[in-house]
N, C-alpha and C positions, 0 to 999 in steps of 0.2 A: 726217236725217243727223246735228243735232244731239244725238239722243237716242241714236246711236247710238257716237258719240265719248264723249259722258260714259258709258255702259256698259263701254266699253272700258276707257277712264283706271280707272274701277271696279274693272273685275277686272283691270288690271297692280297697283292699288296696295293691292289685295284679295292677290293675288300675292306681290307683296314683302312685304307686312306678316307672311305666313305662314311665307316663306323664312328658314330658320337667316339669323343675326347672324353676319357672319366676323368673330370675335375675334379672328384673325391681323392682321390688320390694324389693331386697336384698342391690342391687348397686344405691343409688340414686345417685354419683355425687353431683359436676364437681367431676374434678380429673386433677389435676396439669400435672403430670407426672405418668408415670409405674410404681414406687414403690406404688403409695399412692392406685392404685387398685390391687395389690399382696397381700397389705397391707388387705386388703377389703377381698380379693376371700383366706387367710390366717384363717379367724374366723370360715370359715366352713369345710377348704381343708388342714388342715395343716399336714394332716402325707402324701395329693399327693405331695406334695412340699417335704418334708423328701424323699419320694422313688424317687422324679424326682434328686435330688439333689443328689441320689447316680450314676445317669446314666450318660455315656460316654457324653450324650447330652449335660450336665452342666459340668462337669470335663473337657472335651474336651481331657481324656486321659484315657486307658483303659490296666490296666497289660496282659501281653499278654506275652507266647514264642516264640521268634525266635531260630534257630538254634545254642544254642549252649551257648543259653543267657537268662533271663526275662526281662523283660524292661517294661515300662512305656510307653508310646506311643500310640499320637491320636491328633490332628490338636492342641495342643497345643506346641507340640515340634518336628513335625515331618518337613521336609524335602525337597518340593514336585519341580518340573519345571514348575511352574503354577507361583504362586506370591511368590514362595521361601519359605518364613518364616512370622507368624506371628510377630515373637518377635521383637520391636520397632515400629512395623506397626499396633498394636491391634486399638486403634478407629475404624482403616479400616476394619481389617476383621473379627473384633468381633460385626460387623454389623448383621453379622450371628447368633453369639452366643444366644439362649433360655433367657436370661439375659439382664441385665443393668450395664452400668459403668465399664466394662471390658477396662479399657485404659491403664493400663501398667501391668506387672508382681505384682503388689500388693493389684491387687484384692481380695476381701474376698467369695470365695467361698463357708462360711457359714453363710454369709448371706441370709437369704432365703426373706427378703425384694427386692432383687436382682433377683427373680428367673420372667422370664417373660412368664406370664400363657396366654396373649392373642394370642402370637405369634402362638400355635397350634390352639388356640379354637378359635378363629375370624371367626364368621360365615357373617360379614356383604360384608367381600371384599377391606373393606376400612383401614384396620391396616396396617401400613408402618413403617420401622425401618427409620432412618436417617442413609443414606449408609456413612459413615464417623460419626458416633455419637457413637461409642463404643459400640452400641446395646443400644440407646435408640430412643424414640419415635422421629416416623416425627412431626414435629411441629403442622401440621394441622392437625390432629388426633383428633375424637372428642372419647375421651374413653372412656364416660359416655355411649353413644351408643353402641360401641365395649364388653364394659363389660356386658352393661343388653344385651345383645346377642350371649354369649358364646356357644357352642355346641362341638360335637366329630369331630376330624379333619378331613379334606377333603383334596385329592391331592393338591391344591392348598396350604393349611397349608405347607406341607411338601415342596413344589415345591418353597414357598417363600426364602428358600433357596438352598435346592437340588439341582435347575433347575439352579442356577444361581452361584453354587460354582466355584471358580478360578479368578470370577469378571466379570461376566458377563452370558447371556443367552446359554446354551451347551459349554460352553468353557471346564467341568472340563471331565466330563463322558462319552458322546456322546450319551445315551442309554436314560440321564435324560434330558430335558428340558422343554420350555413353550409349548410344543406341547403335553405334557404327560399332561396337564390339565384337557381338555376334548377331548381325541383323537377321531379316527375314527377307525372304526376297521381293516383297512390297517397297521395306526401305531401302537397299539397296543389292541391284542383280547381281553386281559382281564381287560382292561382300558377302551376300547369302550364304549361312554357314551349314546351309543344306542343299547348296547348289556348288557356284565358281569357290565360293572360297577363301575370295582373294586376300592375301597380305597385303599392306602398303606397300613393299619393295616393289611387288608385281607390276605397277604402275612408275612407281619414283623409285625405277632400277638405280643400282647403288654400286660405287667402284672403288674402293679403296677411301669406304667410309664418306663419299660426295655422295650426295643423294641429291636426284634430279628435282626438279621441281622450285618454282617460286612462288611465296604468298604476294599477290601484288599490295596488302596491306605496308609489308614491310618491305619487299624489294621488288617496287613495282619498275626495276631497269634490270630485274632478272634475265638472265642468258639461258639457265638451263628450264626454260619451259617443257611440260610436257603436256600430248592432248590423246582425242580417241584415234587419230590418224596413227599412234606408235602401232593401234593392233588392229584396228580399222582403215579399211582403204576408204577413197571420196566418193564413192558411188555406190553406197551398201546395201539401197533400197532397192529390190524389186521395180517398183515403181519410178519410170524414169523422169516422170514430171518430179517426183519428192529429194530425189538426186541434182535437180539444179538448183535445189534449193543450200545445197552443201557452198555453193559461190560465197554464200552472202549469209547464209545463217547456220553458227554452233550449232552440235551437234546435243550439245545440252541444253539448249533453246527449245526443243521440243521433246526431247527424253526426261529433262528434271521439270515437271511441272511446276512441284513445290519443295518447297524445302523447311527445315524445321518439323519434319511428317511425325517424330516422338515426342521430343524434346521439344519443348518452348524453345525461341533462341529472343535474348534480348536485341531490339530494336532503336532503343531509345534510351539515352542515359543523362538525365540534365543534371547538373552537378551543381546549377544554381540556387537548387531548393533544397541544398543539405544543410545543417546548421538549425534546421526548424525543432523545436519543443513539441513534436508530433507524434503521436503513436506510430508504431511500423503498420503498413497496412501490406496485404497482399493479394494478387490475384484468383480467379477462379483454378488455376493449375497451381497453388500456392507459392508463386513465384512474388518477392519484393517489388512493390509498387512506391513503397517510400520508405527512407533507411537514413535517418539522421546522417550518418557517416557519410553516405554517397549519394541524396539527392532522391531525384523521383525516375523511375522506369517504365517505359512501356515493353511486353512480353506479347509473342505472337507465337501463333503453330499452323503446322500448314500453309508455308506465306508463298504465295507465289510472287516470284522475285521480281526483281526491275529491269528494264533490258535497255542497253546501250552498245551502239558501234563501239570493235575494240580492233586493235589492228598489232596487237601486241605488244606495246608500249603501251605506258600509262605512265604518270607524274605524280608529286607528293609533295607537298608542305614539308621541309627543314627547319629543326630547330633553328630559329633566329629570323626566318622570313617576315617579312614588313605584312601585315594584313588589313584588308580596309573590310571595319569593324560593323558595315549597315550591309555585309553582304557575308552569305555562308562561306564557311572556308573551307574550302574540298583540302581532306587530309592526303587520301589516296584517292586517283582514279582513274579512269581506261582513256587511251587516246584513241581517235579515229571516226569518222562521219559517212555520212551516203557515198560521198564522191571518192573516199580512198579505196583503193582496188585491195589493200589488204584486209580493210577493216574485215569483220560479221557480224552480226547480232547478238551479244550473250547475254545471261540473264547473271546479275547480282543481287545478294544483298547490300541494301545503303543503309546503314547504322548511323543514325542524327544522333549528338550531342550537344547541347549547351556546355562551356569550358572557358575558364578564368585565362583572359588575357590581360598585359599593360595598357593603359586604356593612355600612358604617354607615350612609351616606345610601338606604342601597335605590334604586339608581338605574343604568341600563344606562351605561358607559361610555364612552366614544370613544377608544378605545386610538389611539397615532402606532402605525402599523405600518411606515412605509416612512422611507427616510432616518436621518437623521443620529442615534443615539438611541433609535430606531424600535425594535419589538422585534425586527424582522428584521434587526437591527444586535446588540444588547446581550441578548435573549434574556432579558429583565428584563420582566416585566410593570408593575413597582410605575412603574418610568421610564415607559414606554410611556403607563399609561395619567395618570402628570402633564402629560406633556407634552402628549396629546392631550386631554386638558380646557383645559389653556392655552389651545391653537390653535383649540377650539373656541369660537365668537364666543355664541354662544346657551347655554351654561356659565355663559360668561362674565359675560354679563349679568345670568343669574339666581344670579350671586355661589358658583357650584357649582363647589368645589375636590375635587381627589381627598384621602379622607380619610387614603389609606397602607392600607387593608384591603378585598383585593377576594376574590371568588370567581365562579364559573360557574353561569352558570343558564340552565334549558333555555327555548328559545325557538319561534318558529314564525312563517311570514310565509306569505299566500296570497294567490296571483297566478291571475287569472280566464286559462280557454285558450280562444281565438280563434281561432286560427290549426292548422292542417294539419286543413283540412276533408277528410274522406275519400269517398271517392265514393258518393255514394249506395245504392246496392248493397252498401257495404259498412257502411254504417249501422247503428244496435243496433238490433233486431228485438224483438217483444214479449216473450219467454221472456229474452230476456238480461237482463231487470229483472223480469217476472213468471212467477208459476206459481212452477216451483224457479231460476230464474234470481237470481243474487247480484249482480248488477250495482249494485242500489241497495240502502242499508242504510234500508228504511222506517221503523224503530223509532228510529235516527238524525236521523231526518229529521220524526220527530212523528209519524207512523201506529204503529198498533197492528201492523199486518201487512201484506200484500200488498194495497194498495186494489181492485184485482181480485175479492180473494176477501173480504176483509172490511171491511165499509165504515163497521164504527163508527169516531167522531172523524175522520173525512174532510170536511175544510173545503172541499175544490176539485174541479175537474170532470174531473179527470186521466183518470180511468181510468170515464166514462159511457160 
């Protein structure tokens, strides 16, 4: 009888420990603003705000090696051919930011009144930043609602900025956008919201607010990588010729054909044709092709990606690096070649921009684009980019003033694609890279030829 009572209490308090938490009851409201329900969700949460507060999420910077160096580095000082730099432009693009009140370099990042907990856990739909608010609330926000409805996040949490980094919907990634919502399972199998499912967590498992995973845009000396080996073993094919191909070539090399499969993702952003007396034009997806503010763009769909050896390491231009100006300047990109035994094959996006550097310090700039001054203001570049070396802290330090003489230099940034796995069956097959298939540029890539047909200078077991 006794053993039977304690099995009970067991599973009631097995029971309740599993049953949702009623926030309504916790969170009565109103609530002004975002700090005052941080404030609130603070009395019961406060060491997840401690561990969230240690994550690149809130830092927005993550120590990391590059070759040859440590660094610092992660969308608080990093570099990119998208919107350039935060620094002078934070309201704008710390719209983004997990937080509140992020509007210049003097933010307090140990404030944890500051930390914004609905932005993941918004189960209602209706939570919105003020895109120009520094990361604080849209105004019509009711947060009384939002708070007594908090839950575990959902693509859409993540997607509310993911999907729309760079400034807008697939502009940053090509792999991420508003299509990764609730896909199909065309665009991708493990997202199909009529198949697997999946959440982001499922993937970039999360421990005490660290969430796995690195963008090599931003922290390409990332540590906590993750890949299809977490839930796939290296031999998954039937087929044991297609299984030695796992040596030497990703496994998205031949599952993501293309990407960009909804959404346009922008490709190209030259920022030396802004400032023009031009009509806005745009393309047949009615996406901006020319935008006084920001120059001229190319838009693609369906892009089958670029493929280079990566060996899991990749390098990145730091603010203040010397650049030699008759040659592109790789912002981010993969390390590794035919002959490293760690390398494989992976497909990227490579995102070209033209971007205003010192044409006497040889150095990429950090133009203010947004606000007061901004060039979206004044249409001035020489202002733009003073004031955005000012506002930048890391300039700052290394005594890096704008010298008054800039010009444009073409640039490039690659982003590894992950995401919109396509269904099997529709996978690349052997002729789409060999025989007369153009899929992969061998000669590119270190081979003499089709490693199929000719097997001199073949380091690896691709194609036994």
């Amino acid at each position: 009888m006794k053993t039977f009572t304690a099995l009970a209490v067991l599973l009631m308090l097995s029971s309740s420990a599993q049953a949702a938490f009623n926030h309504k009851d916790a969170l009565q409201g109103p609530f002004a603003n975002g700090p005052e329900v941080t404030t609130q969700c603070l009395t019961c949460h406060k060491e997840h705000a401690e561990d969230f507060m240690k994550s690149s999420h809130w830092t927005w910077e993550l120590e990391q090696e590059l070759p040859g160096r440590t660094v610092k580095r992660g969308k608080k000082n990093s570099i990119n051919n998208f919107c350039v730099s935060i620094s002078g432009n934070e309201p704008r693009c710390t719209s983004c930011h997990a937080g509140y009140g992020w509007k210049d370099s003097t933010f307090d990042f140990k404030d944890m009144t500051k930390v914004d907990c609905l932005v993941c856990h918004d189960t209602t739909g209706t939570y919105m930043k003020d895109p120009a608010g520094a990361g604080e609330v849209f105004g019509k926000v009711d947060l009384a609602r939002v708070a007594q409805n908090v839950g575990a996040p959902v693509r859409d949490n993540c997607g509310s900025c993911h999907f729309y980094g760079g400034g807008g919907d697939a502009v940053k990634h090509g792999d991420l956008d508003s299509s990764m919502s609730y896909p199909d399972r065309e665009t991708d199998v493990h997202m199909d919201t009529d198949g697997n499912d999946f959440q982001c967590q499922e993937c970039h498992v999360t421990e005490k607010h660290q969430i796995s995973g690195n963008a090599m845009g931003v922290s390409p000396g990332g540590e906590t990588k993750i890949g299809c080996v977490n839930c796939h073993d290296d031999a998954p094919h039937q087929n044991k010729k297609l299984n030695t191909h796992t040596a030497t070539v990703a496994c998205q090399t031949c599952h993501i054909p293309t990407f960009a499969k909804v959404e346009p993702t922008k490709m190209r952003w030259d920022w030396s044709a802004a400032g023009q007396d031009l009509k806005d034009t745009t393309d047949e997806n009615g996406k901006h092709t020319f935008n006084k503010k920001k120059g001229s763009f190319i838009w693609q769909k369906d892009v089958p990606p670029q493929y280079a050896w990566f060996n899991g390491n990749a390098d990145a231009y730091m603010a203040g690096d010397k650049i030699d100006p008759t040659k592109t300047v790789k912002l981010a990109y993969p390390l590794g070649n035919i002959n490293d035994p760690k390398a494989k094959i992976y497909p990227f996006k490579v995102h070209t921009g033209k971007q205003i550097y010192d044409t006497e310090l040889n150095i990429l700039l950090t133009p203010k684009t947004y606000g007061e001054g901004g060039y979206w203001d004044k249409f001035d570049w020489d202002l733009a980019a003073k004031l955005g070396m000012e506002a930048n802290p890391t300039m700052v330090e290394k005594g890096l003033k704008y010298s008054g003489k800039h010009g444009f230099v073409e640039t490039e940034m690659w982003w590894r694609i992950n995401h919109m796995v396509t269904p099997k069956d529709k996978a690349l097959q052997c002729n789409d890279c060999h025989n007369k298939g153009e899929r992969l540029d061998w000669k590119a890539l270190g081979y003499d030829g089709d490693p199929m047909k000719n097997r001199k200078g073949v380091k690896h077991t691709t194609a036994e």
